[in-house]
C-alpha angles and dihedrals in degrees: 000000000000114000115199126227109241107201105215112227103187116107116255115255084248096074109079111223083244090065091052095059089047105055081038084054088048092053091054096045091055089053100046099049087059084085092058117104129266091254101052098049096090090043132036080009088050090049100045088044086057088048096052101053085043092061080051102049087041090052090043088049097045086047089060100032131099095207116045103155092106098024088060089046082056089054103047093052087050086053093051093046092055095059092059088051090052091040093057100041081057084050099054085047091248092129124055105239080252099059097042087049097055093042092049098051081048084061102050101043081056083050103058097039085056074050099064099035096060088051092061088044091061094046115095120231120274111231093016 
């Protein structure tokens, strides 16, 4: 009686949905900045590179914090910044209009959901 493994592909409970989008952002960011010139690799590519891990530790620490009030403005303001990193790579012609447009609508979509998440975090519990 042989039993086979199933390998299970759902995401655990644990990964917020935010966190999804984000690591899914990351992959197309990787793939996009392919396209930037040499030059700019280890510069406007490097820094977006360092944005973009930030958004995810910040997701991954509000996730476990308490307290998220100041950790998800954090967030917000890396989010934004990364828009202007994105917005500027479109400006200096290093992304294709497609690109930036895809990556841009996977911002904001980020940016809305840290959004809303910082609204729920300001109301206050029903019941309590």
């Amino acid at each position: 009686m042989s039993r086979a493994l199933k390998i299970d592909r759902t995401p655990k409970t644990s990964d917020l949905l935010i966190r999804q989008k984000v690591e899914a952002m990351i992959e197309y960011a990787y793939v996009a900045m392919r396209q930037f010139p040499k030059v700019e690799r280890h510069v406007l590519s490097a820094e977006i590179r360092q944005t973009l891990w930030g958004i995810l530790r910040l997701v991954i620490v509000c996730n476990k914090k308490y307290h998220k009030k100041t950790t998800l403005q954090e967030l917000d303001a890396e989010v934004d910044l990364l828009r202007s990193q994105v917005r500027m790579a479109m400006a200096f012609q290093y992304l294709d209009f497609s690109k930036y447009e895809h990556w841009a609508m996977l911002n904001d979509e980020i940016g809305r959901m840290v959004g809303g998440w910082i609204k729920a975090m300001g109301e206050p519990v029903a019941g309590v």
